[in-house]
Residue frames relative to the residue before (quaternion, step in Angstrom):
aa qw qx qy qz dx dy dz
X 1.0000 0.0000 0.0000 0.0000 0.00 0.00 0.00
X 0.3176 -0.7315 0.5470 0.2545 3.66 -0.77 0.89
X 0.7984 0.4459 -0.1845 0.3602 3.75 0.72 -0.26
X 0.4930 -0.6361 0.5505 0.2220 3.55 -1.12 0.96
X 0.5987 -0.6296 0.4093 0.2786 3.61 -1.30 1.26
X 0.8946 0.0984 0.1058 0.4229 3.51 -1.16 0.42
X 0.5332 0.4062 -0.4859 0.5609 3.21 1.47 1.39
X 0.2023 -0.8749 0.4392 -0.0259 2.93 -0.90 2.21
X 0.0663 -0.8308 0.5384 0.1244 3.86 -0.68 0.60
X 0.5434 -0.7389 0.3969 -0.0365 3.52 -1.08 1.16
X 0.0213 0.8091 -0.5771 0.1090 4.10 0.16 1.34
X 0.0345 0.7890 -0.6120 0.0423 3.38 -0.47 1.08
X 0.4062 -0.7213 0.5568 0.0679 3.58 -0.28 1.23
X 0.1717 0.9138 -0.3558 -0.0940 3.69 0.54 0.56
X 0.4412 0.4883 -0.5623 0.5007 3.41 1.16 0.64
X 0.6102 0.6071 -0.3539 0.3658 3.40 0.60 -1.06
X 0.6903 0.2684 -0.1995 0.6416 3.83 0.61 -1.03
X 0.4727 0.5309 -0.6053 0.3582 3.70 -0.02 0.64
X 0.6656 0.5227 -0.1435 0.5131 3.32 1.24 -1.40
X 0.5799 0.5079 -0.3102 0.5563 3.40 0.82 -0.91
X 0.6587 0.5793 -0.1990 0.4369 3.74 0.56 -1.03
X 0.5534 0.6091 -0.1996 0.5319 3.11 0.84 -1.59
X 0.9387 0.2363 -0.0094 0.2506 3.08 -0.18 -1.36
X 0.3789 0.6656 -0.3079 0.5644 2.96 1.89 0.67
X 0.2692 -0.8188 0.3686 0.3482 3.03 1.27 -1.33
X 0.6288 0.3080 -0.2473 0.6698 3.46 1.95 0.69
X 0.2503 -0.5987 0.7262 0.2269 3.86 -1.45 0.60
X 0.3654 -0.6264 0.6751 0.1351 2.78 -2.26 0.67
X 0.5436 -0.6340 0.4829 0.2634 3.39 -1.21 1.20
X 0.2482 -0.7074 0.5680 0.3397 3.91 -0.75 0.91
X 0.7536 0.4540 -0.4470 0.1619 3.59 0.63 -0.17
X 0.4206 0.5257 -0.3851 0.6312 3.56 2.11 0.22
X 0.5911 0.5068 -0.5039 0.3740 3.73 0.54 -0.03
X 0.6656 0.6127 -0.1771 0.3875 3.37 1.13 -1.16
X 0.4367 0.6129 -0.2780 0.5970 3.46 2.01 -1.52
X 0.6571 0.5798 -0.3862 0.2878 3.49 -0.06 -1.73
X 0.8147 0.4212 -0.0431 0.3962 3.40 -0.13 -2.06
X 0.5796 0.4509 -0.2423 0.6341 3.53 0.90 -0.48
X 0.8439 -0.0512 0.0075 0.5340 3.68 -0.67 -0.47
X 0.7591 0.3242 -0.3655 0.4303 3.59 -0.57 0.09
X 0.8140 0.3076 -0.2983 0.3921 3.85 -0.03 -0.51
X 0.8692 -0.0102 -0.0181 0.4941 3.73 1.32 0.07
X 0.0628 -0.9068 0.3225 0.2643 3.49 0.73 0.81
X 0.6437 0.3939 -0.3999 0.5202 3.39 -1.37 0.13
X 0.5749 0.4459 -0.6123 0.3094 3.34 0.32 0.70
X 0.1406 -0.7341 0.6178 0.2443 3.88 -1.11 0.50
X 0.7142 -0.4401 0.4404 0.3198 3.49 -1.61 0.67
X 0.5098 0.7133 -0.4085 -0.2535 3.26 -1.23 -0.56
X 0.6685 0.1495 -0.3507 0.6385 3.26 1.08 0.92
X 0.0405 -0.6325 0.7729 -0.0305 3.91 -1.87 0.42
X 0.1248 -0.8786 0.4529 -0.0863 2.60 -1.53 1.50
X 0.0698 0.9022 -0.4162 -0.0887 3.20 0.52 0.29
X 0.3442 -0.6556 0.6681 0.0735 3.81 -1.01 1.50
X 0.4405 0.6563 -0.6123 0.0153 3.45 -1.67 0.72
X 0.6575 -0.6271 0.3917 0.1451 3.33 -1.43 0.58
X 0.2610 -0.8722 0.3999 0.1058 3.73 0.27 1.22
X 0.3096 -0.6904 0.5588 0.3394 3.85 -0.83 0.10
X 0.7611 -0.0459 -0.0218 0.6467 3.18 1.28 -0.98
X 0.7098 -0.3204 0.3192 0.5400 3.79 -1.00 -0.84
X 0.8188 -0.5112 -0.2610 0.0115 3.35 1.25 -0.29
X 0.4316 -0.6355 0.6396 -0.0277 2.59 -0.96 2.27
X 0.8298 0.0503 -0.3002 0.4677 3.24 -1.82 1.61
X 0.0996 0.8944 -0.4354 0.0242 3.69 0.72 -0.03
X 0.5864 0.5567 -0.1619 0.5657 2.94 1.47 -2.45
X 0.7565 0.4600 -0.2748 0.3748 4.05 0.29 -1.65
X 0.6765 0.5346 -0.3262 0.3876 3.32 1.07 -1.11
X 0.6076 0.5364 -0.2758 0.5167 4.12 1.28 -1.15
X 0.7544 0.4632 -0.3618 0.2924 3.60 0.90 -0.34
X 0.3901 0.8028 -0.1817 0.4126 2.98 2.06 -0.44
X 0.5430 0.5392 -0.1733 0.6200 2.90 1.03 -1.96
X 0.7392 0.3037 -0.3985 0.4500 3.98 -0.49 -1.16
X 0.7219 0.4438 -0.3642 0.3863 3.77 0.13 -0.91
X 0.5731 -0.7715 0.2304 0.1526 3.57 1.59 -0.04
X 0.3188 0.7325 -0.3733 0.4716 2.60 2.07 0.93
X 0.4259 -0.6138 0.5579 0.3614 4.19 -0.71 0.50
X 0.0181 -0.7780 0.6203 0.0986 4.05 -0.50 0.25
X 0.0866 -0.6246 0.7761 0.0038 3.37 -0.98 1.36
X 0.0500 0.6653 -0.7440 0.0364 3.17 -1.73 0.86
X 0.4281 -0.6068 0.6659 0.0711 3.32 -2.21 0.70
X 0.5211 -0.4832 0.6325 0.3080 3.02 -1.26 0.43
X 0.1547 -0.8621 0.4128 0.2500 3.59 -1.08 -0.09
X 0.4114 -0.7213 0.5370 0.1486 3.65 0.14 1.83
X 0.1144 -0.7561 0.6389 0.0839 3.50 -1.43 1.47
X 0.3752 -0.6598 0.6304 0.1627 3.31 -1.29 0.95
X 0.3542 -0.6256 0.6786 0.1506 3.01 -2.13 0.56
X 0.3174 -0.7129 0.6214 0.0696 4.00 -0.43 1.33
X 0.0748 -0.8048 0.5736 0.1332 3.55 -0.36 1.04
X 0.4035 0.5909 -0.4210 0.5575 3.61 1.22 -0.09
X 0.8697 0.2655 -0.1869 0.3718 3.34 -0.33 -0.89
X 0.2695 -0.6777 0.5783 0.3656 3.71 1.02 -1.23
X 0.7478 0.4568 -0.3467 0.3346 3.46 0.87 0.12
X 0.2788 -0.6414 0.6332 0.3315 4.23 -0.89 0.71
X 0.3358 -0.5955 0.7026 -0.1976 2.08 -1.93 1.12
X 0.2806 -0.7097 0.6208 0.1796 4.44 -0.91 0.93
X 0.2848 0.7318 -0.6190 -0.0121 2.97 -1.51 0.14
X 0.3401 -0.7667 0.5399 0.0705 3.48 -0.93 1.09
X 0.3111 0.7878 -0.4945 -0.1952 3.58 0.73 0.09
X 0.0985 -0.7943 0.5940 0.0808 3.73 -0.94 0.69
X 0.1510 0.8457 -0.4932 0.1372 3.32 0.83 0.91
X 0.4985 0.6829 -0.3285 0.4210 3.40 1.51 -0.98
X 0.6594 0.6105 -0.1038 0.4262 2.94 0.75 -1.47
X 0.6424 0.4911 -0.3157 0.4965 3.66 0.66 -0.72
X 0.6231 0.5892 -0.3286 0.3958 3.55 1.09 -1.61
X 0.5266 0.6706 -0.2801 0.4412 2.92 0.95 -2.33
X 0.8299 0.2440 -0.1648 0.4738 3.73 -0.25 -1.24
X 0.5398 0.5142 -0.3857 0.5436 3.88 0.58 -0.32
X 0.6942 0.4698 -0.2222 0.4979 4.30 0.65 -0.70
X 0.6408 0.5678 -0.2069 0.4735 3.49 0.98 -1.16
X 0.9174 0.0980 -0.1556 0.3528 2.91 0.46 -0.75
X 0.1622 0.8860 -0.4133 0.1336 3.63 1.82 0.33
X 0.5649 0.5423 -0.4165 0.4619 3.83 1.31 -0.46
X 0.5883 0.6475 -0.2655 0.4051 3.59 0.82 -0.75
X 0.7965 0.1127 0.0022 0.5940 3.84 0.78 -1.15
X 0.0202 -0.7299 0.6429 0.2313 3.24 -1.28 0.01
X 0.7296 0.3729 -0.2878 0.4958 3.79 1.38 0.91
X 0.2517 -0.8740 0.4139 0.0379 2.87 -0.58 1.69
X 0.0915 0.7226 -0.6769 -0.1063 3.94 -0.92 0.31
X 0.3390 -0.7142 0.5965 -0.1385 3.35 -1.12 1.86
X 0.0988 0.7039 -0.7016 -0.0508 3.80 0.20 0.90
X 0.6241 0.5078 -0.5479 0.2290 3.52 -1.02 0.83
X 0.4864 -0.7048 0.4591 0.2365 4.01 -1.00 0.73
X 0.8060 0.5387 -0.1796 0.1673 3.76 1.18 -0.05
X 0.5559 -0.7453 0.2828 0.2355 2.70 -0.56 1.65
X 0.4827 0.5203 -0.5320 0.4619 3.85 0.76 0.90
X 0.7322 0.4441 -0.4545 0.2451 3.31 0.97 0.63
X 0.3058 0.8530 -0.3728 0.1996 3.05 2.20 -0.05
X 0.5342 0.4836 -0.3875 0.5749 4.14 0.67 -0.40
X 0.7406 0.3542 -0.4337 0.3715 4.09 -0.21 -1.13
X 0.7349 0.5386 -0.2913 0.2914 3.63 1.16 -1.21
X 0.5218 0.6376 -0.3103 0.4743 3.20 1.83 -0.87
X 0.5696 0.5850 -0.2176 0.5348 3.66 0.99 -1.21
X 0.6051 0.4397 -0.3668 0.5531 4.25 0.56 -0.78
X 0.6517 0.4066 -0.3743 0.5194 3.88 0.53 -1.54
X 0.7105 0.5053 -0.4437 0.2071 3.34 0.03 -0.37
X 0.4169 0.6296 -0.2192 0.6178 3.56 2.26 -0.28
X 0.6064 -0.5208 0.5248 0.2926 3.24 0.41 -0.37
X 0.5763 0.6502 -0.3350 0.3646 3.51 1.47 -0.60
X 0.2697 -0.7217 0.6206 0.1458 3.73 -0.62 1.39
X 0.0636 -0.7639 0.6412 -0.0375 3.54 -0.79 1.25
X 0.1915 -0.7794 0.5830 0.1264 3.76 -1.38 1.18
X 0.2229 -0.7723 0.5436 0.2417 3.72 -0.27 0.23
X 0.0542 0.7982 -0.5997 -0.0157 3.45 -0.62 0.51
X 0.2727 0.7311 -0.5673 0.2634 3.31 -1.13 1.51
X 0.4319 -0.8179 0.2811 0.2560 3.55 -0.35 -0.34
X 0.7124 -0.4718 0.1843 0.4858 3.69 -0.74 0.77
X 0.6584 0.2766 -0.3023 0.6314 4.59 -0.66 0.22
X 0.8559 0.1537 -0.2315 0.4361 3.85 -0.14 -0.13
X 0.5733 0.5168 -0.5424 0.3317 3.87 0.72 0.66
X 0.1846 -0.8355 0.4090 0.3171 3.40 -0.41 0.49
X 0.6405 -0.6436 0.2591 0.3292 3.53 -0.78 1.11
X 0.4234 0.5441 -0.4376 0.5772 3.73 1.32 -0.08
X 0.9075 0.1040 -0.2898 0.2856 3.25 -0.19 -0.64
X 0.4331 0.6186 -0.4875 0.4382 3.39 1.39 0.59
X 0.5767 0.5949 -0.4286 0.3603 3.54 0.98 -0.52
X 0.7848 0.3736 -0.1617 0.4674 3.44 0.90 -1.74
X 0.1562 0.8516 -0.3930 0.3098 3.21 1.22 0.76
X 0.1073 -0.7130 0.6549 0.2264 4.04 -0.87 -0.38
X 0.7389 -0.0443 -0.0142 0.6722 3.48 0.93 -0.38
X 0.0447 -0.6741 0.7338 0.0718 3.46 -1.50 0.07
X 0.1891 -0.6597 0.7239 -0.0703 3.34 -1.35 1.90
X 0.3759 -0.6364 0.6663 0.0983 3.19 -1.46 1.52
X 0.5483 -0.6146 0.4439 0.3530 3.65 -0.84 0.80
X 0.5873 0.6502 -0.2058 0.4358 3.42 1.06 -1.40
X 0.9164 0.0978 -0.1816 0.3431 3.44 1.11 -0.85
X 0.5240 0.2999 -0.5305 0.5951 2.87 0.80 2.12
X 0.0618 -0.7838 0.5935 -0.1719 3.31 0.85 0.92
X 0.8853 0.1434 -0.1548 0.4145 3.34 -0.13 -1.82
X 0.5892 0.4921 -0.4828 0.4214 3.56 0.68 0.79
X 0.7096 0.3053 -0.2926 0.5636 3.95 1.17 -0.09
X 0.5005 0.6397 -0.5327 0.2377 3.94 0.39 -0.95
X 0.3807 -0.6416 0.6182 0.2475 3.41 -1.34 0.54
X 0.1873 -0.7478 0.6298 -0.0949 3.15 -1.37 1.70
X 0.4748 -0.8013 0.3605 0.0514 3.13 -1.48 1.10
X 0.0584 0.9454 -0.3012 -0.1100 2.88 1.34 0.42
């Protein structure tokens, strides 16, 4: 086994869960997301890496969101965000994909965890996640019903509906 017990690391697909979010019609706090997985959903588990993936307009766009990350101790990788031209539709369209990147960082460090949580619904990761189980590496997806894609719910170990842990992650105003 390449991994140490109960040492958890954190993939947050963050265009992906914008949409997922979006379309829920509520966002989830990354610092109750972090609370959540760590001490409430399984004990004895200890942190030891968070990631957070997003798409940039420029160098900087999300600045304020991106510096709070960092403090709450998450690693932020970001992209620039390359626009396409939809000949079907006639309409552009952004997109940042940084999926590489997630793997890239999900491989690197596999000596480090042997539990994964994967906030992200796409089914281009079904081969990297299948490849972790094959380590021994228990992986949860978390995302939500219309935007998970059944590949990668299959090669799943667990699958967490956003909706049900709402009132343990949702960002509150306090």
């Amino acid at each position: 086994m390449c991994c140490r017990p109960n040492r958890l690391s954190i993939f947050v697909d963050g265009n992906n869960m914008f949409y997922a979010q979006q379309k829920n019609g509520w966002f989830f706090d990354p610092k109750r997301v972090l609370k959540y997985f760590q001490f409430e959903d399984e004990p004895n588990i200890m942190l030891v890496n968070a990631f957070w993936y997003t798409g940039l307009k420029d160098s900087q766009d999300q600045r304020g969101f991106r510096d709070a990350l960092i403090s709450l101790g998450y690693t932020v990788r970001t992209k620039i965000l390359k626009e396409y031209y939809d000949d079907s539709s006639g309409r552009y369209s952004q997109k940042a994909n940084l999926d590489i990147e997630i793997v890239v960082d999900m491989f690197n460090t596999c000596d480090q965890y042997n539990r994964v949580v994967l906030f992200s619904g796409d089914g281009d990761f079904e081969r990297a996640i299948e490849l972790l189980r094959s380590k021994n590496t228990h992986i949860t997806v978390v995302s939500t019903e219309g935007m998970i894609a059944r590949e990668l719910r299959n090669a799943t170990d667990r699958y967490i509906d956003l909706n049900d842990i709402r009132d343990k992650i949702e960002k509150v105003d306090y």
